[in-house]
Structures are given as structure tokens and as C-alpha cells.
C-alpha positions as CSV (number, residue, x, y, z in Angstrom):
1,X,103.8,94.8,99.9
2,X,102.1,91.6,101.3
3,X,103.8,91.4,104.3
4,X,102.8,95.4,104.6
5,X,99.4,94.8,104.4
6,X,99.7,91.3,106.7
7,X,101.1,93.5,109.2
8,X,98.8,97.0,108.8
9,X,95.5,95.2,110.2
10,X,97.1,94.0,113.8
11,X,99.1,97.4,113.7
12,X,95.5,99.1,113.2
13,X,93.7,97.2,115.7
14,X,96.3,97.3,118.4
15,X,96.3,101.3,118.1
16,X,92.5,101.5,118.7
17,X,92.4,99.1,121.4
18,X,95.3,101.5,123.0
19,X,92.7,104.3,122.1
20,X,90.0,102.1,123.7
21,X,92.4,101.9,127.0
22,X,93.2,105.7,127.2
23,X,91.8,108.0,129.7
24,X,89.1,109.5,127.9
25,X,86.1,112.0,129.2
26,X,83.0,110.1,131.0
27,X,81.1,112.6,128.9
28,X,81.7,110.7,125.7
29,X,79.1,107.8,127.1
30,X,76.8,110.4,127.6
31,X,77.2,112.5,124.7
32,X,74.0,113.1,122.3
33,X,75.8,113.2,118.8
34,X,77.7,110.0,119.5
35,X,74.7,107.9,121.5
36,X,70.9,107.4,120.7
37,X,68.5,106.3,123.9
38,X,68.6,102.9,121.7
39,X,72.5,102.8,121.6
40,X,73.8,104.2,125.2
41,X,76.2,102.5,127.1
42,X,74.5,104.0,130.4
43,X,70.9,103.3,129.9
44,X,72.4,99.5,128.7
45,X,74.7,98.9,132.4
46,X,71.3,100.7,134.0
47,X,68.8,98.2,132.4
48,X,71.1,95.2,133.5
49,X,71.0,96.2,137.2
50,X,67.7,96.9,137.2
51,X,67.4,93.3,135.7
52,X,69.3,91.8,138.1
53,X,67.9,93.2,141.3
54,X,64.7,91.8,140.0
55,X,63.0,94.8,138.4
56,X,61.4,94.7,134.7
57,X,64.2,97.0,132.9
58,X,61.4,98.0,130.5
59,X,58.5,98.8,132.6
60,X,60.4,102.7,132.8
61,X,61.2,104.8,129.6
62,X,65.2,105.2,129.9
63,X,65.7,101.3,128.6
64,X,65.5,100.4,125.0
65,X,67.9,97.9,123.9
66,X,67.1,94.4,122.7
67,X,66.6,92.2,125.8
68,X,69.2,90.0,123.1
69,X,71.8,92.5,124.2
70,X,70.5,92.4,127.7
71,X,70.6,88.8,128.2
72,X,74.0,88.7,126.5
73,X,75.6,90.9,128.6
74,X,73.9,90.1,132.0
75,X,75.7,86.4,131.8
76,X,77.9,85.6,129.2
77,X,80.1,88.9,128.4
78,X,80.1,90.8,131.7
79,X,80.3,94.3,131.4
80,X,83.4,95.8,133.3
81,X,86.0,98.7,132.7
82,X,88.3,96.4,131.3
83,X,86.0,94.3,129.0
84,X,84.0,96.5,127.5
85,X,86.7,98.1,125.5
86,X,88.2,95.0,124.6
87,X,84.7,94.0,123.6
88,X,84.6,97.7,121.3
89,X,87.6,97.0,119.9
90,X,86.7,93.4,118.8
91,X,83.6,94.6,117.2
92,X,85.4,96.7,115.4
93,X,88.2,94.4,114.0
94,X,85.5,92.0,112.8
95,X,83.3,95.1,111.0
96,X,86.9,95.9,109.6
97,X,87.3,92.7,108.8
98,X,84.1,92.3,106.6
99,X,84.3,95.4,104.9
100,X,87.7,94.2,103.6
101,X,85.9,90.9,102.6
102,X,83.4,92.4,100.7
103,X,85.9,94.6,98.7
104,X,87.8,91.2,98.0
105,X,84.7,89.5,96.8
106,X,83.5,92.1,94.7
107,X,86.8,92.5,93.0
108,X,87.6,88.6,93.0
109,X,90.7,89.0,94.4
110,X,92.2,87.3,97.2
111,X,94.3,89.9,98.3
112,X,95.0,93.4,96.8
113,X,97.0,96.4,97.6
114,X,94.0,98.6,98.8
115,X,92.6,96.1,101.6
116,X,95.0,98.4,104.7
117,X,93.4,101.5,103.0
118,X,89.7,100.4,103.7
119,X,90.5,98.9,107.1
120,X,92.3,102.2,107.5
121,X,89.2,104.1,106.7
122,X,86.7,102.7,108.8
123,X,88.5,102.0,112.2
124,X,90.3,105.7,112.3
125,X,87.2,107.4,110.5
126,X,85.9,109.6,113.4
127,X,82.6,109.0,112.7
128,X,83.2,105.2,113.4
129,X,85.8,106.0,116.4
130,X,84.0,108.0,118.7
131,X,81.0,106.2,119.0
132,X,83.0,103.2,119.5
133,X,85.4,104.8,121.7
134,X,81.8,105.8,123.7
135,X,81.1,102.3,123.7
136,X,77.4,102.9,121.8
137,X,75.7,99.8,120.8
138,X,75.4,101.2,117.4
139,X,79.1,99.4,116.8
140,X,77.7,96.5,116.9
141,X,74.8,97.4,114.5
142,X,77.4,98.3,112.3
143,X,79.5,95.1,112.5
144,X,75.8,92.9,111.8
145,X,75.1,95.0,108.8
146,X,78.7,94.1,107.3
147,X,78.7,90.9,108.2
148,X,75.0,90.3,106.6
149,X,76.8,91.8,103.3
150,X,79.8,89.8,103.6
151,X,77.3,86.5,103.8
152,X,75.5,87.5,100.5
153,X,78.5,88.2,98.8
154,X,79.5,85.0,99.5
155,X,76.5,83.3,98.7
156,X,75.9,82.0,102.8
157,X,72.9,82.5,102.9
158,X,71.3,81.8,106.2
159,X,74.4,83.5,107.8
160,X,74.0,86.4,105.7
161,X,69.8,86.8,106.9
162,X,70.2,85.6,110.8
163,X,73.0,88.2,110.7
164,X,70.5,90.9,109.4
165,X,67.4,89.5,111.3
166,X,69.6,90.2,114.5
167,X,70.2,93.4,113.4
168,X,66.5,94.1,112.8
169,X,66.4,93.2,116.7
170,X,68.6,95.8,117.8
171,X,67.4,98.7,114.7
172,X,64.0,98.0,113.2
173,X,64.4,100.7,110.2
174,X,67.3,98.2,109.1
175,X,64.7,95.9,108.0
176,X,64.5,97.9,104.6
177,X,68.0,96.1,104.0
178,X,66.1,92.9,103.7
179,X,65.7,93.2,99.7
180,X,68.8,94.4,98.8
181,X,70.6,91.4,100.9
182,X,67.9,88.8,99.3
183,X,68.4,89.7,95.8
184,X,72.3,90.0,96.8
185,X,72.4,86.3,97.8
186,X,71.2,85.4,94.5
187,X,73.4,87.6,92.1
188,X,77.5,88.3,92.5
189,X,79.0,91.2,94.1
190,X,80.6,92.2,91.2
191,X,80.7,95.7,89.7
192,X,78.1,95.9,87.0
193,X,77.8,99.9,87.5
194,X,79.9,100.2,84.1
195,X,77.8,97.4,82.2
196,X,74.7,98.1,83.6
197,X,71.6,95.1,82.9
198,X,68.5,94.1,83.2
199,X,68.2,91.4,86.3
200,X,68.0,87.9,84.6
201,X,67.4,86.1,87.6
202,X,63.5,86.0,89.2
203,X,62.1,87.5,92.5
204,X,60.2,84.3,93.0
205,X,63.6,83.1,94.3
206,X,63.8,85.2,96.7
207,X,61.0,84.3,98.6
208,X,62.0,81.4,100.3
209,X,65.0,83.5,101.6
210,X,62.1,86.0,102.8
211,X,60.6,82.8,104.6
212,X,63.6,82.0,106.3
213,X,64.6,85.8,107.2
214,X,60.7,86.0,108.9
215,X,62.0,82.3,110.6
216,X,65.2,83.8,112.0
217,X,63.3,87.1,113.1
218,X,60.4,84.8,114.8
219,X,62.8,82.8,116.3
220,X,65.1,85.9,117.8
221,X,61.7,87.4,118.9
222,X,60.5,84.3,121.1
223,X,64.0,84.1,122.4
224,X,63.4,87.9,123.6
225,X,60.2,87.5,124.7
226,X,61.4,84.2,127.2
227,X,64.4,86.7,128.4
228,X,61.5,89.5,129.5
229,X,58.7,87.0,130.6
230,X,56.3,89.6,128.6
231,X,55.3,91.9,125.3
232,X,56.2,94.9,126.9
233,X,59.9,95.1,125.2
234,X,58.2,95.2,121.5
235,X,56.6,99.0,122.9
236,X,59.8,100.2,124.2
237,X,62.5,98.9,121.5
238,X,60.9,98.0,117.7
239,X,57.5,100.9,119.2
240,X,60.4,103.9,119.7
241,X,61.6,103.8,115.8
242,X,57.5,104.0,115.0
243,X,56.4,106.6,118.1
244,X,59.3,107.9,119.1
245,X,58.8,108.9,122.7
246,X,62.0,109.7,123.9
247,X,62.9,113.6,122.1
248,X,66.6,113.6,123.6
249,X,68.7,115.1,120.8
250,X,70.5,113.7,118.1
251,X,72.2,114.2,114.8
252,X,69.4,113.4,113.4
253,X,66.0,115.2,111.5
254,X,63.2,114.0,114.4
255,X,63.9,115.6,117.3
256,X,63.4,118.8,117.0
257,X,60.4,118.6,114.3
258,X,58.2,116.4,117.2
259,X,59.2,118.5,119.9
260,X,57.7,121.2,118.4
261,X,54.8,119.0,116.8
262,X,51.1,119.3,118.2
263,X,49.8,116.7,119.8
264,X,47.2,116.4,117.4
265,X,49.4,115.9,114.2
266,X,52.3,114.1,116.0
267,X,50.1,110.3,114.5
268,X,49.8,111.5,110.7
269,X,53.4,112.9,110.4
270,X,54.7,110.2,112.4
271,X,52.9,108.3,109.5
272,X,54.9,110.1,106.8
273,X,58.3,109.9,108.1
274,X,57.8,106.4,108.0
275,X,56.3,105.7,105.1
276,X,59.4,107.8,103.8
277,X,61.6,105.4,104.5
278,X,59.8,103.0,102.8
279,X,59.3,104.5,99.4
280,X,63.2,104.7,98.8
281,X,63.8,100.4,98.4
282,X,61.7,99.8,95.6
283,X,63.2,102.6,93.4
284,X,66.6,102.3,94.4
285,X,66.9,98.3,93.7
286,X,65.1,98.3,90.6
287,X,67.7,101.0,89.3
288,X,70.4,99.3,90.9
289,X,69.0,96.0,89.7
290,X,72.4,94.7,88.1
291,X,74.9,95.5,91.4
292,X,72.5,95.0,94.1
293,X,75.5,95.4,96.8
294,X,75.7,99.3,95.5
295,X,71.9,99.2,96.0
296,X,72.3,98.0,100.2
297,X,74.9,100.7,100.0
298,X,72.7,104.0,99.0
299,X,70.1,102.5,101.1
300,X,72.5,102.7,104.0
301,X,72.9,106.2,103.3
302,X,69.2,106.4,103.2
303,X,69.1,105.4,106.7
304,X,72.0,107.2,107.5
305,X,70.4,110.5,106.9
306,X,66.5,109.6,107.6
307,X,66.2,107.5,110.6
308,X,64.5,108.5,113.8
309,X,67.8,108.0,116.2
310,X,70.9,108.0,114.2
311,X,74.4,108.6,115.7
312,X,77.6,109.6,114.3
313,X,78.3,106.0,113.2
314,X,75.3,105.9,111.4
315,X,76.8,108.1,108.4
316,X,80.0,106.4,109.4
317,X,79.7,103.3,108.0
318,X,77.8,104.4,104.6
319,X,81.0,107.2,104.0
320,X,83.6,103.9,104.7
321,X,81.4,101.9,102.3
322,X,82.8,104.4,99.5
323,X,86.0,102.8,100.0
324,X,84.7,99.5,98.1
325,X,83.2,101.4,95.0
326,X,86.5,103.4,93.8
327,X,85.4,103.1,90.0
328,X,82.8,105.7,90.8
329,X,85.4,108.4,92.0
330,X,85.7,109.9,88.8
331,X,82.5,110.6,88.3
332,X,81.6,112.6,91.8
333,X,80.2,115.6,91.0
334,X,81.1,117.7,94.2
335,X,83.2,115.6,96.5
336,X,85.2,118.6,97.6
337,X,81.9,120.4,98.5
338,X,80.4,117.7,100.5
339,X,83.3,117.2,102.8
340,X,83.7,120.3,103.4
341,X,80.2,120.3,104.3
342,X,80.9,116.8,106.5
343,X,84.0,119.4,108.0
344,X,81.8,122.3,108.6
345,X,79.0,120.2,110.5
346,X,81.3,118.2,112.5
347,X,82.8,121.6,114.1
348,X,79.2,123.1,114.4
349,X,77.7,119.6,116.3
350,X,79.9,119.7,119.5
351,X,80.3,123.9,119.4
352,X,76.0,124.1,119.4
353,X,76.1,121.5,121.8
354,X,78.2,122.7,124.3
355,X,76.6,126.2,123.9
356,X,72.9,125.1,124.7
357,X,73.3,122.4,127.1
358,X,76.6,122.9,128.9
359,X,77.2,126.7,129.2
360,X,73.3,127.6,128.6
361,X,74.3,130.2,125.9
362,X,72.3,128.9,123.4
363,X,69.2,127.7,122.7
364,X,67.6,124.4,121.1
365,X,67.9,126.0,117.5
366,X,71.4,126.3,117.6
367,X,72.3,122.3,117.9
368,X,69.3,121.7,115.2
369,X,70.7,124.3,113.1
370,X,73.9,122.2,113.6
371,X,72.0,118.8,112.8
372,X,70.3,120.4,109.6
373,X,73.9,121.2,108.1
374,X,75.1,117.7,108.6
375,X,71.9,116.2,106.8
376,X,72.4,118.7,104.1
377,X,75.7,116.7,103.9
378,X,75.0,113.5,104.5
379,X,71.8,114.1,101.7
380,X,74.8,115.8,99.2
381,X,76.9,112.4,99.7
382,X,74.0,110.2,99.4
383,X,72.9,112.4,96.0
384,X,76.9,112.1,94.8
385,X,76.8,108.6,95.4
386,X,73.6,107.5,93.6
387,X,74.3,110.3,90.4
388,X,78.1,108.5,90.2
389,X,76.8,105.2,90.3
390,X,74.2,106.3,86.9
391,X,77.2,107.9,85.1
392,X,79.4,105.2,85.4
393,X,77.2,103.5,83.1
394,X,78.2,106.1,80.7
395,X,82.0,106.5,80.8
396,X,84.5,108.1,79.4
397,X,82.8,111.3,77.5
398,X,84.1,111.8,73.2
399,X,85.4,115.9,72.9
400,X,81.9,118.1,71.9
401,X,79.6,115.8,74.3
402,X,78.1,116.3,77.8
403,X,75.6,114.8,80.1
404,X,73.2,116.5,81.6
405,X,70.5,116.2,84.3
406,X,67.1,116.9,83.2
């Protein structure tokens, strides 16, 4: 069985990268569902040229990466045909990699039998795959989210928030993570969800770690700020998840609602969908208080479903995170439902797509139809994940009793 699983992660990473090689559509790169304006491939190889025929990549409106990723792959990583999917691949393998890490910490194992089953599911989940195989910087976002919760689990601190503050670089709503990942890197990863209690350490301590998060971030943002010789990259990277200005479609709930906002509202709602992202972390980790790494994890899904440019892999890596919680499997209440739903939306997506904006059949309302049936199942996963992680804290039910939901 060891020598199985020793041999099922280079087997795994070997097919993608062959995946990675293959002659896929151009359109992938330039597909809506799979790349955001802050993830694309193409508007990342356009803002290096720009940047290297002397022109400010950000003075326009199609560039908004982190000048991070702009100064890393203007000089030391090179994008070309042939290393950019080894670089996909690679990013992969490591996200992999931690997700398997984290399982093994939380069950304080050094192996188990499950650990090709959870690299399994997130390198050949699709959701994961085809942005990768797009080559959408939201990979990598991925693969620094992991990491940050491999680093708590382990109790590394300072790896664990400069991993997290350069995520915050790359996608601001990820900042929410920051308490979750704190409180994780004083605590255990260890399943509490059956014995739930009451959190026995002190918040105080976890403001030093909030000190030296705001460090990394000040640090990262100076760095940025040398790389662009001005401000103006703040406006067009961490100001498009506050403003957004760019309405190209996505799988997400934005688009459509500000394209057919008023100007005159477009400030005070752009104020609510904020704040409502906000109003989900206290809640969530003072429930989740005794397994704080289940509490990063329906926060992901919060973000999955609610953030103002999500991709495919954005509900991606919150459905693979269910491969590290199996002891609330038994208490899903409509797992069969919500993939079905997942199943559903994922044909819809591409079909509305294709009808409005290759063929011209359709409309705008057809893909946001599309986009509403995939929240509605990213929401019912989300809703299934935090109502199994309550009832594990109940158990097995005596004949004669039931719980129900007031």
C-alpha cells in the first residue's frame, strides 16, 4: 500500500504535466469562466511587454496583476510555451502537496492510506484543471492559500502569514483568511468538530501575529511600489475587488448586477457587497472556535461563492478541501442534490456562453442565468458544509430522536 501511494503522486503529476503539454484550444486562455481580468494569462504576457518596451503596464485598464507577479516573471521565470506549463504544473504539485500535509497534520499521521485520494481530488478535479490547464494566475492563489494553512498547522508561523500576506497581494478579499490562520497558528489542526469547546487560549495572542502579517504586507507593498516607480497599481489591483471597473463576465454574482446598476447607486451597493463579506468571519470563527482550520475552510467557500472576480478554481479548491474533513460525510444533508446541481451548472456555463458570445443566439441573461445556478450550488455546499460541521457535534442519533433546524 505504501509503495502505491509513494508511486500515485509522481504518477498524478506526470499525467497533468502531459495534460499541460497537449494541444489544447487558445480559447481556454481567453475563456471567461476559467479567467478573471485579475487572473488572465493574456492580460499578464501583455502587461510584461508593455513593461518592457518602457510603458507603465497600469496606466491602461486591461492590466491588474500584482507588479509581484510582474516583476517575477519579467526576469527571473520567463514566460515561454514551454515554461509556463511546467511552471502550472509545478504549482500544482506543491498545492497538492500541502493539501496532503494538512490532512496528515490534522490526523497526526505520517502517512495514511487516503493521502493519493486527496491529491487525486484536487489535481484531476475540473474545477482545479482547467484553469490551470488555462494557465490563470488563480493557481497560484490557490497554492498560497494551502501553503498559509499548511504553515499554521504546523505552527510556522511567519511562513504561514508571509504566505497569506502574498496572497493578499495577488486577491485582496483573501485578507478575511487573516483570523482564521492567526488563531490557527495558536491552536492544533486537529478535529474538534465531534468534541466541540470553548477556545482556552486568548486573542491577545494573536496580535503580535497581526503585527507581523501588517509587517509582511508593508513590506510586499514597498517592494511593489519600487517595481512600478508609483501608487497607481494600488487603483488598478487591491481598487478593482472594491470598485470593480472592469464588467467582463464571470462565474461569479457582480457582473451582471453592476452592469445593470445606475450610476447613482453603483457607491452604496458597492458598499454592501463588501461589507458582506465582512460580516461572515466573526460568526463563523466564534462558532468554529475549537477547529479553527474547518473555520478557514467555510470561509473559503465564502469567498468562493461571494467574491467580485471568482473563476472556476475559486470553488475548486473549497470542494477539494472536503477531502480533509471525511468525519463530516455522514452528516451531509443533500450531497447528492448539490452535485448534481455543481453537474447541472457546469453544462449550463460553457452552453450560455457559447450561445451569447460565440454564436450571438443568446443574450447576457442566459450566461447569468448560468452563473446564478452554480452559486445556488456553491451556496448549497457551503450551507452542507457548515450544518455537517454543527451535527457532528451531535453524533450518532438513540431510535425515537431527531434533530431539527429551528
Amino acid at each position: 500500500m505504501d509503495s502505491d501511494a509513494d508511486l500515485a503522486f509522481p504518477a498524478l503529476v506526470a499525467a497533468r504535466l502531459l495534460l499541460a503539454f497537449a494541444p489544447l484550444p487558445e480559447a481556454l486562455k481567453h475563456d471567461q469562466q476559467l479567467s478573471s481580468p485579475l487572473t488572465s494569462y493574456s492580460r499578464l504576457r501583455e502587461g510584461i511587454y508593455l513593461s518592457k518596451h518602457g510603458i507603465d503596464p497600469y496606466s491602461g485598464g486591461a492590466f491588474r496583476h500584482s507588479p509581484l507577479l510582474l516583476s517575477l516573471f519579467s526576469t527571473v521565470l520567463p514566460l515561454t510555451p514551454y515554461t509556463s506549463p511546467l511552471l502550472w504544473t509545478a504549482v500544482d504539485a506543491i498545492a497538492a502537496w500541502a493539501l496532503v500535509r494538512i490532512w496528515r497534520l490534522r490526523t497526526g499521521a505520517k502517512k495514511t492510506s487516503r493521502d493519493k485520494q486527496i491529491a487525486a481530488l484536487y489535481l484531476l478535479n475540473p474545477y482545479i484543471l482547467l484553469p490551470s490547464l488555462a494557465l490563470s494566475t488563480s493557481s497560484m492563489e490557490n497554492m498560497l492559500c494551502l501553503l498559509a494553512l499548511m504553515f499554521a498547522s504546523r505552527g510556522r508561523t511567519s511562513a504561514s502569514l508571509f504566505a497569506l500576506a502574498c496572497l493578499a497581494q495577488s486577491s485582496l478579499p483573501s485578507v478575511l483568511l487573516l483570523a482564521p490562520v492567526a488563531l490557527l497558528n495558536i491552536t492544533r489542526p486537529v478535529s474538534r468538530l465531534a468534541l466541540p469547546r470553548p477556545f482556552e487560549g486568548s486573542v491577545k495572542q494573536t496580535i503580535p501575529l497581526l503585527l507581523e502579517f501588517f509587517g509582511y504586507s508593508a513590506l510586499l507593498t514597498i517592494a511593489s511600489t519600487l517595481v512600478c516607480g508609483n501608487w497607481l497599481w494600488v487603483e488598478k489591483t487591491w481598487g478593482a475587488s472594491l470598485t470593480l471597473p472592469d464588467l467582463t463576465p464571470n462565474p461569479g454574482l457582480w457582473w451582471y448586477f453592476f452592469t445593470e446598476m445606475f450610476d447613482h447607486f453603483r457607491p452604496f451597493f458597492l458598499m454592501v457587497f463588501c461589507v458582506h463579506l465582512l460580516i461572515y468571519v466573526a460568526p463563523i470563527c466564534i462558532q468554529f472556535q475549537h477547529d479553527f482550520l474547518y473555520a478557514a475552510f467555510v470561509l473559503i467557500g465564502v469567498l468562493a461563492t461571494f467574491k467580485p472576480y471568482p473563476t472556476l478554481s475559486d470553488p475548486g479548491l473549497f470542494l477539494s478541501l472536503f477531502s480533509i474533513f471525511p468525519e463530516i460525510y455522514p452528516y451531509l444533508r443533500h450531497p447528492i442534490v448539490t452535485a448534481l446541481i455543481h453537474l447541472h451548472a457546469s453544462l449550463l456555463l460553457p452552453l450560455f456562453n457559447s450561445l451569447w458570445l460565440q454564436q450571438g443566439t443568446g443574450n447576457a441573461n442566459f450566461f447569468y442565468a448560468s452563473t446564478l445556478v452554480f452559486g445556488m450550488g456553491n451556496g448549497a455546499a457551503l450551507l452542507d458544509a457548515i450544518w455537517a460541521g454543527l451535527r457532528a457535534a451531535i453524533g450518532e442519533l438513540k431510535e425515537g430522536y431527531e434533530v431539527v433546524q429551528e
